[in-house]
N, C-alpha and C positions, 0 to 999 in steps of 0.2 A: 504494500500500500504506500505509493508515494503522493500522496494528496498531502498540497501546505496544511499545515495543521495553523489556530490561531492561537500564541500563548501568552501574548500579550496588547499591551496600548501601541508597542511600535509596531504590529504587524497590521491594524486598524489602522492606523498610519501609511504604513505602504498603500494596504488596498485603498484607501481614499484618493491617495495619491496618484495612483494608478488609472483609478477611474474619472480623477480630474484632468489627467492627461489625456484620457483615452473620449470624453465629452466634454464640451463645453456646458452643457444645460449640468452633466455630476457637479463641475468646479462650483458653480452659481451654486447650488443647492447646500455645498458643503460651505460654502461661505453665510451663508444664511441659518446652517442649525451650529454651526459647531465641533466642538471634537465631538466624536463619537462614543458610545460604551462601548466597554469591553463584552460586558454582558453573559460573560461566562458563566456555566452553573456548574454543580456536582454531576456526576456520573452514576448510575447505579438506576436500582430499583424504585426508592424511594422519591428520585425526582420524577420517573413516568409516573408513580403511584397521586405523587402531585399534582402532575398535567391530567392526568386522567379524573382526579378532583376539582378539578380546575374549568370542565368543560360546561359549558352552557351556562353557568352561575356567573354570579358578580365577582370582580377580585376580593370582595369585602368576605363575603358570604366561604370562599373559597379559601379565606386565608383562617377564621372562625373555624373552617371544618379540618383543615391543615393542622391546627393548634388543639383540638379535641384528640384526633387521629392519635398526635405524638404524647398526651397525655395520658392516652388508653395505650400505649406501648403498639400502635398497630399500622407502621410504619415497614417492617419487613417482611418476607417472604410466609416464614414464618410463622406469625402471629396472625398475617392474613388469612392463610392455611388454616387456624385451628378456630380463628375467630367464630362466634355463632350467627347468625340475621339479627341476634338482639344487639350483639357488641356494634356491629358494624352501624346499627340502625342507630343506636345511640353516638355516634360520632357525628351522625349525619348524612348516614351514604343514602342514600336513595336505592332501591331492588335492583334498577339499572347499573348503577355505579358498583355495589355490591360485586353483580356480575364480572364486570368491567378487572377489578381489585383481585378478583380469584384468580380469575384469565392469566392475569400479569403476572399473580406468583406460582399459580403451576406451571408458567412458561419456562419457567427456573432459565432463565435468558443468561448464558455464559457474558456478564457487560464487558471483565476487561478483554476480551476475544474481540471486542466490537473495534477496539482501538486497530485493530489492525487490518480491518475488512475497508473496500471502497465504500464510497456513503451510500450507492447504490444500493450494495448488498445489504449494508446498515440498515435503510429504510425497510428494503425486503422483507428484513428479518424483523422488525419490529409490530410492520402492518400485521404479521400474521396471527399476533395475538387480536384477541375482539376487544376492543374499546381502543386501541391504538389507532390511529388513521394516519393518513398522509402528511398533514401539519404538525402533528404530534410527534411523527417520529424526523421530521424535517428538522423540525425547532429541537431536538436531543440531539442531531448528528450539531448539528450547527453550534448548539451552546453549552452541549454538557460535552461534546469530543471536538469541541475547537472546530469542525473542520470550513476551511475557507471559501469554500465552491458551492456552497447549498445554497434554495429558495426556494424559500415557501409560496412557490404558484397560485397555491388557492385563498390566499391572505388577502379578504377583503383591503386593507388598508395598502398593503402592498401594492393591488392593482388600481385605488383609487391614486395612490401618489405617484403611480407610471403614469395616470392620465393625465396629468397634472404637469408633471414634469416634462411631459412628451408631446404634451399638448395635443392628445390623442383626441377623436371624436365621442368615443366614450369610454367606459371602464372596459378593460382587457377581459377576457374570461380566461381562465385557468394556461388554454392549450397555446392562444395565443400570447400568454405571459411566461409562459414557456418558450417559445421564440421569441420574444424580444430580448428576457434573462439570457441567453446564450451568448447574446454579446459580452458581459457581461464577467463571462467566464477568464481566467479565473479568481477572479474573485468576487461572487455573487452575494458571498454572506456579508460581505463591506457594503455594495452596492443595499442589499436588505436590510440592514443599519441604518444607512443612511435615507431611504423612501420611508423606511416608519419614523426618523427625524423627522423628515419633510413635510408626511402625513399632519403632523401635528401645528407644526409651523405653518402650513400652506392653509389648512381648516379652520385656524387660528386667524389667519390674513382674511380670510372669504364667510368668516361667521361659519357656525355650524345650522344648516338646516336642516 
């Protein structure tokens, strides 16, 4: 696996850099949000157990059931395993989520083996548990394994800031935000940094309707 890995503020740097050489509209954008985050997270079990906590709810509400979770010790593999519908109920999971939280830990997912596969295979391997999807396991190759080349195609916000940026006719759908990210390559997770910057800045500039 030779894929840049990202390990810190100066390799966010490069990619910015990069990408403001490689476009004029990246330069303007990056001059208007800023340095970028780092945005790294942990690796393992318990951050998809997160993201997977994470889905449909508010951050508020998600962070509340994050902090129940690690209180009832039912953060590992595990605990998930032995848990009962009541434990799990009482954290907050919902029967969906439940489901979702089992999947994960009888995947018994080998994580540090991930460090060494292409993000491809990465994602492959993650969609195939149930409650994982395509964003889910985009956003763990990208910021729980550094890697430099990933994009979350299906990220609303993502493709409302390509339109924006692009000055497209309208928001991208998934396939064609997939050919536009390819220019992109390689460093998309810089360029993804920096559109969810922009997101905010540019909605910020335009009001939010």
């Amino acid at each position: 696996m030779d894929e840049r890995i990202i390990m810190g503020d100066t390799c966010v740097l490069e990619g910015a850099e990069w990408l403001a050489a490689y476009d004029p509209r990246f330069k303007q954008a990056l001059s208007e949000v800023g340095p970028l985050p780092l945005r790294l997270k942990p690796e393992g079990f318990a951050q998809l157990l997160n993201a997977i906590i994470g889905q449909q709810v508010s951050v508020a509400s998600a962070n509340a059931i994050w902090k129940r979770m690690e209180g009832l010790d039912l953060t590992s593999e595990d605990t998930i395993a032995k848990a009962s519908d009541d434990d799990l109920r009482a954290a907050g999971l919902s029967s969906q989520k439940m489901r979702y939280a089992r999947a994960l830990a009888e995947a018994r997912i080998d994580y540090p083996s991930l460090r060494d596969l292409p993000s491809d295979t990465v994602i492959k391997t993650l969609t195939t548990v149930t409650g994982i999807g395509q964003w889910t396991a985009e956003i763990y190759a990208m910021f729980s394994l550094g890697r430099a080349d990933v994009f979350a195609h299906g990220d609303l916000a993502l493709q409302e800031a390509a339109r924006i940026l692009l000055d497209l006719p309208e928001r991208p759908k998934e396939k064609q935000m997939k050919l536009i990210a390819a220019d992109w390559s390689p460093w998309r997770s810089v360029a993804a940094r920096t559109l969810w910057a922009y997101y905010r800045v540019a909605k910020s500039r335009e009001g939010i309707r």
